[in-house]
N, C-alpha and C positions, 0 to 999 in steps of 0.2 A: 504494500500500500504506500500511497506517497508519505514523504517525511512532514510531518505537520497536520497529520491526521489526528482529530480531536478524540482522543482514545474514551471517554467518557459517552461521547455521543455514538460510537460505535457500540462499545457493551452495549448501552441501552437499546440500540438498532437487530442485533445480533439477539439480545432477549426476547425481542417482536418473534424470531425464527426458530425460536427451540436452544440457541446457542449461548455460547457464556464465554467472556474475553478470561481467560486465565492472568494471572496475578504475574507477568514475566514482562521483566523493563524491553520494550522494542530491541531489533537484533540490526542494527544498521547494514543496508543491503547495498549501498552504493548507487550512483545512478539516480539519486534523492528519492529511491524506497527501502522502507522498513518492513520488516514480518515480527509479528507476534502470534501466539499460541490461542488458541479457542477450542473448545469441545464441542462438541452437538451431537447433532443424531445421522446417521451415515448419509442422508440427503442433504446436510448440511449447503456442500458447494452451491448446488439447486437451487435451495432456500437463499442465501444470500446475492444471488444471479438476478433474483426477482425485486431487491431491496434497490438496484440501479445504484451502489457504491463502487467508488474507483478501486476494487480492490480483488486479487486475485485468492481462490480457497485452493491450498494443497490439504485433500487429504493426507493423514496419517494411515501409515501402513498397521496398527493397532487399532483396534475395534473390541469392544465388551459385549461378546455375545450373550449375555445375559447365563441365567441358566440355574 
């Protein structure tokens, strides 16, 4: 996501969609983007595709299948 992204307004955006910004200071990416951590539910990417944020979702290769 770009660098100056208002990380408050994202949790809260990200809460709309099942998701939650994890407690992890941004990982500076160069290029003026940062990545920070989120959990959700495995359609997460999807779900925030639809919010129209500048922002790209890599899943996690980790999932909790419940059980």
């Amino acid at each position: 996501m770009p660098v100056g992204t208002d990380l408050g307004d994202l949790a809260a955006r990200l809460s709309t969609v099942g998701g939650a910004l994890l407690a992890y200071d941004p990982v500076p990416l160069g290029d003026d983007e940062m990545a920070v951590e989120a959990e959700g539910p495995p359609d997460l990417p999807t779900r925030v595709a639809g919010l129209g944020l500048p922002i790209k979702v890599n899943p996690s290769s980790e999932f909790d299948l419940g059980g």
